[in-house]
N, C-alpha and C positions, 0 to 999 in steps of 0.2 A: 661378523655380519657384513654382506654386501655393500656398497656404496655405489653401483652403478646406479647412475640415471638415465633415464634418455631425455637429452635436453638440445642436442643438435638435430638438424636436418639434414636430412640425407642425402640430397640438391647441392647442400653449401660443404660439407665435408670430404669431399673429392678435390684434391689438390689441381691447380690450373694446366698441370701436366696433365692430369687424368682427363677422361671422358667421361663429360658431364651431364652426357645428355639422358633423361629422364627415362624411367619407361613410358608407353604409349598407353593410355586411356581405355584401349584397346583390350576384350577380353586375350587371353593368352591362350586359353582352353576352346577359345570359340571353332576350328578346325582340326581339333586334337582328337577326334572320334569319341564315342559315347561315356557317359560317364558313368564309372561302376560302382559293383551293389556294395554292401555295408559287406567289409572286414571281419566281421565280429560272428567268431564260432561260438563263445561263452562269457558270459558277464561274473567271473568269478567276484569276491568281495574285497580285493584288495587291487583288481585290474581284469582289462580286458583283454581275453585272450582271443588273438587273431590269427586267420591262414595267410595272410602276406601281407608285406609288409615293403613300399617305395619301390613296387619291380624296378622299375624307369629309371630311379640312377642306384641303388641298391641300398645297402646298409650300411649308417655311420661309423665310420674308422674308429678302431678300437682304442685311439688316444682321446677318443671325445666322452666326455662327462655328462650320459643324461640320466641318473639316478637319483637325481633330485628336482622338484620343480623349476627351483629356484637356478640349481644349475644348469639346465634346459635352458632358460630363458636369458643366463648369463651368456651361455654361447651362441645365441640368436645373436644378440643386440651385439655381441662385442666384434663380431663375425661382421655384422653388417654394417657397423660405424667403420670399421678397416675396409668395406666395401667387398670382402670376400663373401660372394652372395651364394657362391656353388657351396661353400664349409657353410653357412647358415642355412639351407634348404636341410641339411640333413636333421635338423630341428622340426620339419614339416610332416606331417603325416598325411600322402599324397592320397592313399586309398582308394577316394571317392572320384579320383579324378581319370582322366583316359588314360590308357597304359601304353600308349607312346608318345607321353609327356618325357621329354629329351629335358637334358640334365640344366641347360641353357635356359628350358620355362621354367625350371622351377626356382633357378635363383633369379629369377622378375620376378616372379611369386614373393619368394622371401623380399626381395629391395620391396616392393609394393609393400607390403604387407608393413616391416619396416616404415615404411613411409606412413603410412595409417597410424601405427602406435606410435611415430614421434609427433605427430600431427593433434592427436587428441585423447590419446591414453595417458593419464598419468599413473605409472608405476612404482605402488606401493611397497618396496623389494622387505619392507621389516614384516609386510601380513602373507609374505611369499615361505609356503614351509621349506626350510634346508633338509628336512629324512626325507629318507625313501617312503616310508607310508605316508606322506603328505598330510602327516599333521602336527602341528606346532608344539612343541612343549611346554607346559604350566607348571612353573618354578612354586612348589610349597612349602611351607613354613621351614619344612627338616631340607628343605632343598635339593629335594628329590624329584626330577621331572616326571611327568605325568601326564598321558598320549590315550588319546581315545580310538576309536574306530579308527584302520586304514583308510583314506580317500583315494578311491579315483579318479574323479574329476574335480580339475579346481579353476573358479574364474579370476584373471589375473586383467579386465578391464573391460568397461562398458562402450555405447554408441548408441546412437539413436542414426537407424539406418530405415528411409522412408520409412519412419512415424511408428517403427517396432523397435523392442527393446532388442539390440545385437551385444551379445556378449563371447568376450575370446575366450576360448578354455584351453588349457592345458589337461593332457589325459595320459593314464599310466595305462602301458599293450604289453603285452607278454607273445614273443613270436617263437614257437619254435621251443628248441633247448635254451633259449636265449632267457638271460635273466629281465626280470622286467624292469622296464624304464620309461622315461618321460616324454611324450613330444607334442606338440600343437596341435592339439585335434583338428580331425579331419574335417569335420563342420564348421570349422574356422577357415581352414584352408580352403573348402571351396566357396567361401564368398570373399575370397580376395578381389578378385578381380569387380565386384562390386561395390564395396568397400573403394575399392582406390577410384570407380570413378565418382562417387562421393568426395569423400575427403583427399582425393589426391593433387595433386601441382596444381597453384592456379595459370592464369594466362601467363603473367609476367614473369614467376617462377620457369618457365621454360624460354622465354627471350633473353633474357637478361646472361651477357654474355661472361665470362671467368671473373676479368677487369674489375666488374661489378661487386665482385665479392668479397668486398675486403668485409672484416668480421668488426663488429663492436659487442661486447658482450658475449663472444659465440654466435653474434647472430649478425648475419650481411648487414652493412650500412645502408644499402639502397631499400630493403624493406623499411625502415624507420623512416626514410626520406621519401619514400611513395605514400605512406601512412601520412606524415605531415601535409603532404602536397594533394592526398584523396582529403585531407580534415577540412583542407582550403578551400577545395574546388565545391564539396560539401555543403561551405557554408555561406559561399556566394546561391551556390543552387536552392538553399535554405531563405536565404533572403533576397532573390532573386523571384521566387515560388509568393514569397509573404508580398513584396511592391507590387507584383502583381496583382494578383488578388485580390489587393486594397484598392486596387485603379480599377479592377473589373468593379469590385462590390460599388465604391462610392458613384458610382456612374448610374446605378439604378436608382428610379425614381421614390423605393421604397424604402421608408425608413429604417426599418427593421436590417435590411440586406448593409444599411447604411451605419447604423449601430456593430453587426458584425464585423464590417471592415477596422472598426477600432479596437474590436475586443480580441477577434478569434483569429485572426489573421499571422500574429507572431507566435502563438502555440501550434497553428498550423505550419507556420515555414517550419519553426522547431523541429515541429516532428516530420516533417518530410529530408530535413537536411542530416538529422540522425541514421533515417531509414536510407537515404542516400546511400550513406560511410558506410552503414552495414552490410548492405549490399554488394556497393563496390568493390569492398578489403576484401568478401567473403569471394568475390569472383577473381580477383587479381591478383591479389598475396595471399601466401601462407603462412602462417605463423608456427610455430613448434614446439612442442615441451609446456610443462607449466606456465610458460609465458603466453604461449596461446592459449590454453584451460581458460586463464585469468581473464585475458584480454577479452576473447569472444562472451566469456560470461558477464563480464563489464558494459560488454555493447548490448548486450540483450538485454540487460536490466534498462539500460539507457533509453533503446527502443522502445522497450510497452512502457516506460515511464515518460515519455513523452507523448505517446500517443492515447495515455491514460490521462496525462496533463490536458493533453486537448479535449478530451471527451468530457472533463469537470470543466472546463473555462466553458462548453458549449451548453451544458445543463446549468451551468451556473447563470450562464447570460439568460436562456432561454425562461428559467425563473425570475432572473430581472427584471426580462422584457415584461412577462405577466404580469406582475405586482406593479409595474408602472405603467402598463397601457390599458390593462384589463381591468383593472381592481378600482374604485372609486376613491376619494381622499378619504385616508384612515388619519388624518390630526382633526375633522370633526368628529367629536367622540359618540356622536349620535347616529354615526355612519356603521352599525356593529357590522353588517354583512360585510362590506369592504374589511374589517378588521379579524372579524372570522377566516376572510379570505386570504390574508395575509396569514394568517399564524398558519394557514395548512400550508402554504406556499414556502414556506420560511422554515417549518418543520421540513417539509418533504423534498427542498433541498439539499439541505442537509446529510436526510436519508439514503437520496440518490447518491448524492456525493459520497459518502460512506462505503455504499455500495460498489459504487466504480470503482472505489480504491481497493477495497478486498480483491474484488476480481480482477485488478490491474495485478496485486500480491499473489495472488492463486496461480495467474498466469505465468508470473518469474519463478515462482515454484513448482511449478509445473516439470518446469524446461531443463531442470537438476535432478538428474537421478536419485542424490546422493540425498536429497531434500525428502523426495519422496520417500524414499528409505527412512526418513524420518517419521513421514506422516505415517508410513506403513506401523511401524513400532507404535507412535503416540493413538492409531486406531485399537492395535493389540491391547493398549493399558486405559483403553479411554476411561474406563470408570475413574480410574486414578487421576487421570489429567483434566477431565470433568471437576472434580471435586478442587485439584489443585486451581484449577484456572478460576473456578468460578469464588473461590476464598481471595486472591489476589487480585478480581476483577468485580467484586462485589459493588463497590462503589460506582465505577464508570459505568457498568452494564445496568446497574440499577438505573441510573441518570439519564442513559439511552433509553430505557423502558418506560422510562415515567415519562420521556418527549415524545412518546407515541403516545401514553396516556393524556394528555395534554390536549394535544390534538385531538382527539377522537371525542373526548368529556370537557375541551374545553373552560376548563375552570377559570384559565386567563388568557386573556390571548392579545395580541400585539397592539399596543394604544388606548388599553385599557388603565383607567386609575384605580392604583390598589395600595393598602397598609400595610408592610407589613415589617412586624416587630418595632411598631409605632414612627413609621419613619413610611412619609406621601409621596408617593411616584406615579410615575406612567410605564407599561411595561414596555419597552425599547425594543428589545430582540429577544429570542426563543431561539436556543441555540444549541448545540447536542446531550449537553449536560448541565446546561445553568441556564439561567434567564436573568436579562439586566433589563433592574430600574433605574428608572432616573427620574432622580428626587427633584422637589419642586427648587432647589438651591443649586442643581445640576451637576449632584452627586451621581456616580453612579455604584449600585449596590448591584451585587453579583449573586444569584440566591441559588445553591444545588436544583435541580427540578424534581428531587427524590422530596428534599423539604416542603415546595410548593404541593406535591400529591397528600403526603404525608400531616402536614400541620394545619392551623386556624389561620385564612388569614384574611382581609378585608376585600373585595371588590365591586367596588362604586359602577361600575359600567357594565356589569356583567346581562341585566336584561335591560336597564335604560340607563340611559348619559343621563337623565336630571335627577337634580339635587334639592334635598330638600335640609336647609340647615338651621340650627338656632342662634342667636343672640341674647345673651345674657344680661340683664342691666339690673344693679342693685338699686333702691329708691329706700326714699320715707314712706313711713304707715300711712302719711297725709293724703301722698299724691292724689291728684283721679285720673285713675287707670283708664277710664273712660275715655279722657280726653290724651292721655298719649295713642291710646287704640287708633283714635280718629286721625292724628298727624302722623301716625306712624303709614294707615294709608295712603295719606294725603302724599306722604316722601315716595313709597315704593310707586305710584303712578307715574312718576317722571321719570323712573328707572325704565332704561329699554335693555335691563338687563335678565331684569323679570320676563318669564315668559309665560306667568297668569294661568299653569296649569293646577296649579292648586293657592286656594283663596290667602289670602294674609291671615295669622294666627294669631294673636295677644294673652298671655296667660299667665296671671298669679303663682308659680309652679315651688315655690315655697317662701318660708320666714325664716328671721333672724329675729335675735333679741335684739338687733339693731335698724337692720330692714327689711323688706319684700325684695325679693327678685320675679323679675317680669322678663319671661320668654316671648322673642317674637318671631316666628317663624314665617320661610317663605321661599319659594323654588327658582330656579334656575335651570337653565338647557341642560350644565353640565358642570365639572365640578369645578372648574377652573372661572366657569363666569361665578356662580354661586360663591366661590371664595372673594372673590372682589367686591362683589354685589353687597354682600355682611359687612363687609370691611367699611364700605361707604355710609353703609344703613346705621353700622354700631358707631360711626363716626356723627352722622348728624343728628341720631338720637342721642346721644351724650350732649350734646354740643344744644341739642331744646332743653335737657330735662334740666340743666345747670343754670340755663339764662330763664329759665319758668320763673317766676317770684324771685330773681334774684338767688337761683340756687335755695330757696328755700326746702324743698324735695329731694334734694340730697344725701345719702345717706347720712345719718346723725348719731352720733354719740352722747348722749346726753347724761348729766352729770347733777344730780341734787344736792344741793349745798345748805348744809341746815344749821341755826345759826341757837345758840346757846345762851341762857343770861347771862351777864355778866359777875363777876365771885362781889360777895361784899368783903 
C-alpha cells in the first residue's frame, strides 16, 4: 500500500537555489482562444472513450504508470514535490481546454493545481483503488477477493468553492488503440485556475524571501512566527475593540447602554479579536496538508463559538434586564403577575439560549463536509436514530418538555411556596430540566420538572399568597371554651400580622379520654407571615391557658384510687 502524503508546500519545497517564485493568480487560459467541446465519443461501462486526447503537449511517455487511480495520482504528486511540473501535466486531462495551450501552461496548471490539493485536500491513498477497474477488493472469509462493477469515475477530494460543493475526480479514457487508463478529469482541470485564485498563495506566502524558509516540522519557521505575531496583534485589537466600547457605552446617560458595557463588552472584543485572526491568517498565510485541514477547522469552530458566546451573553442580559426593570418584586408573594412574569422569562431564557446553541452547532456542522455526509446517512436511517435517540434522550427531552409545560399551565412558578414530598420551600429557579427549592432551613432541593408535571404536589400560592392555618391546643373537659374564644380575639387584634380577611375561628374539633383539643384558626397575607403569626399566637395561648386557675385547665390524667378494709 502507498504511504505518500501530501503534507509539504509547494512554495516551501523548492530548494534556495531554485526559483521560488509562485505562479500568478492569474487565469492561464484567459488568452489561450476558446475552449473546447467535450472529448467524449461513447460512455462505455468500464471508461470513456474519446477522439483526442492533450493535442498541446501530446501523450504521456510510455515509462509512466496511469493504470491505476492510485498510480495516477502517485505520479502527479511525486512529479510535483520534485517540482517537475511538465512530467505532472501529463496526469492532466487538458480536453476542455484551448488547443494552443503550450506545454509550459500546463505545467502552472499542474504546480497550481498542486498547490490547491496541498492547501486543503486531504488524501485518503488507503480508499484510493490500486486495479485497473477502480475498485477495491473485499477480503472474505475463504480470502478470496471480491470486485464489483468497473468504475469510471472516482472522487479523490472535496472543496467548498463560492458556496458549491467542488469535487476532484479522477477519470478512466480509452483513446484510440491505446489501452485505457487514468487521469484527472477534465472538469477538474478547467477550474484550476479558479480554484487557485481561491485557495492559492496568500500575501506573505509570496514576499517572503528563500532566508525565510528555514523548515520546522516540514513547515517554514516564519509561518508559525506570523501566526503568533497575527495571535498578538489580534488580541490587543480584541481588547482594544472591548475598552472602547466600554468608554463609548458608559458615557451614555442610559442605564441599560450602561449595564451593557459591563456585561457584553468582553464577549464582544472576544469575538471580534478571534474574527480578526481568522481573517488575517486566511489572507496572509498559508497553511498546508493536515495541518491546515486541522488548523482552519479549529478557527472556524472558534469563530461561531464566540460569536454564538456573544449572542447568549446578549439574550442572557437582555432577560436580565426585563426581569429586573420590568417585572414588579416577586419576594412579595401576593405579587403573582410579577411572578408569573418571571417563570416565563426565566423559562424562555433558557429556551433561547438553547436555541442559539443548536444553531451555533448546526452552523460548525454545517461547514464539514464530512459531517454532513453524516447527517446525510443519519437522514437515510432516521426511523432508526429516531427511535435510538429518543431511548437514550428520554429523560432530558422529557425535562425540556415539561419546562414548556410549566410555563404555559403554570402549575408553579418562581417565588411560589410549595410541599413537596413533605419538605416547605419557595420555588427559586425554573431551569431546563429541574426546578430548585429552597426550604425554609435554606436547603436547596432539586426536583426533575418531569416529577413536578407528573406527581401530587402542594402549592400555597398558586391563586392567593394568604394563609389560612390551625393551632392546635389540648385542654381539660372543664375549660370555658367561651372564654378562651374571647382572649384568643382579644391576642389576634394586636397582631398586625393578621390581615382580617377572614374572621378568627375557635372550635371544639375533637376528644380524648383525656382532653378536648380546640382548633383556632386564622389568616395571614402569606405563608411566611401566617407561619410566625401561629407561632406567636400558639405561644401566648399556652402561656393563658396554664396561668388560668393555676393551670387547673390543663390537660389531666387522672387517676382513682380506691381504698379497701382492712384484713382482720
Amino acid at each position: 500500500m502507498c504511504n505518500i502524503s501530501v503534507a509539504q508546500d509547494p512554495s516551501d519545497s523548492t530548494d534556495s537555489s531554485q526559483n521560488t517564485q509562485l505562479p500568478s493568480k492569474e487565469p492561464i487560459t484567459k488568452n489561450k482562444g476558446k475552449f473546447r467541446p467535450n472529448a467524449i465519443d461513447e460512455y462505455n461501462e468500464a471508461y470513456y472513450i474519446i477522439n483526442r486526447l492533450n493535442e498541446s503537449i501530446g501523450l504521456p511517455p510510455n515509462n509512466v504508470n496511469f493504470q491505476t487511480p492510485q498510480a495516477t495520482l502517485e505520479h502527479f504528486v511525486i512529479s510535483a514535490r520534485e517540482n517537475d511540473y511538465m512530467n505532472a501535466a501529463y496526469a492532466l486531462n487538458l480536453n476542455l481546454l484551448p488547443s494552443d495551450l503550450s506545454h509550459k501552461d500546463a505545467a502552472l496548471l499542474a504546480e497550481k493545481l498542486y498547490f490547491v490539493i496541498n492547501q486543503r485536500v486531504k488524501l485518503n491513498w488507503d480508499d484510493l483503488p490500486d486495479r485497473p477497474d477502480g475498485q477495491i477488493d473485499i477480503q472474505t472469509s475463504t480470502n478470496k477477493a471480491v470486485a464489483g462493477n468497473p468504475r469510471r469515475s472516482i472522487v479523490f477530494g472535496e472543496v467548498d468553492l463560492d458556496g458549491r460543493d467542488y469535487v476532484f475526480r479522477l477519470q478512466r479514457v480509452k483513446y484510440k488503440d491505446y489501452g485505457a487508463f487514468w487521469l484527472i478529469s477534465p472538469n477538474t482541470v478547467e477550474n484550476i485556475d479558479e480554484l487557485y485564485k481561491v485557495y492559492g498563495p496568500r500575501k506573505l506566502d509570496r514576499m517572503m524571501p528563500d532566508w525565510a524558509r528555514i523548515k520546522l516540522w516540514s513547515m517554514p519557521v516564519w509561518k508559525f512566527a506570523g501566526a503568533l505575531l497575527l495571535i498578538l496583534l489580534c488580541y490587543y485589537i480584541g481588547k482594544l475593540f472591548s475598552f472602547y466600547l466600554r468608554k463609548f457605552l458608559m458615557k451614555s446617560k442610559k442605564q441599560w447602554m450602561q449595564n451593557i458595557a459591563g456585561k457584553l463588552t468582553t464577549p464582544a472584543g472576544v469575538a471580534i479579536g478571534v474574527l480578526s485572526f481568522y481573517l488575517l491568517l486566511n489572507n496572509l498565510i498559508s497553511f498546508a496538508g493536515s495541518f491546515a485541514t486541522t488548523l482552519y477547522a479549529i478557527l472556524l469552530i472558534v469563530v461561531i463559538g464566540s460569536i454564538t458566546w456573544f449572542f447568549m451573553r446578549m439574550v442572557d442580559y437582555f432577560m436580565l434586564y426585563v426581569a429586573e426593570n420590568k417585572i414588579g418584586d416577586t419576594s412579595v408573594e401576593e405579587n403573582s403577575e410579577a411572578r408569573k412574569m418571571l417563570t416565563y422569562i426565566s423559562v424562555a431564557r433558557r429556551i433561547v439560549t438553547f436555541i442559539v446553541i443548536i444553531f451555533g452547532i448546526s452552523v460548525v456542522l454545517s461547514q464539514f463536509r464530512s459531517l454532513e455526509k453524516l447527517g446525510i446517512s443519519l437522514m437515510a436511517s432516521a426511523g432508526v436514530a429516531t427511535v435510538i435517540l429518543g431511548i437514550a434522550a428520554q429523560s432530558t427531552l422529557g425535562n425540556i418538555i415539561a419546562g414548556v409545560q410549566i410555563a404555559l399551565t403554570k402549575p408553579a412558578r418562581i417565588g411560589d411556596t410549595v410541599i413537596i414530598d413533605d419538605d416547605w420551600g419557595y420555588v427559586e429557579d425554573i431551569r431546563f430540566t429541574y426546578m430548585v427549592v429552597r426550604t425554609w432551613d435554606w436547603r436547596r432541593i432539586v426536583v426533575p420538572l418531569r416529577y413536578v408535571i407528573s406527581n401530587t404536589f402542594e402549592n400555597w400560592s398558586m391563586t392567593s399568597a394568604h394563609q389560612i392555618r390551625p393551632i392546635s391546643i389540648y385542654a381539660d373537659y372543664r375549660i370555658d371554651v367561651k372564654k378562651v374564644r374571647k382572649k384568643f380575639e382579644e391576642i389576634l387584634k394586636t397582631k398586625e400580622s393578621w390581615d382580617e380577611n377572614k374572621p378568627p375561628v375557635v372550635q371544639v374539633v375533637d376528644t380524648t379520654e383525656k382532653s378536648i383539643q380546640i382548633r383556632f384558626l386564622c389568616s395571614s397575607k402569606d405563608a411566611v407571615e401566617a407561619w410566625d403569626l401561629h407561632c406567636e399566637l400558639r405561644e401566648e395561648l399556652i402561656s393563658y391557658i396554664s396561668n388560668l386557675e393555676d393551670g387547673l385547665f390543663l390537660s389531666t390524667s387522672r387517676v382513682r384510687i380506691q381504698e379497701f378494709p382492712a384484713r382482720q
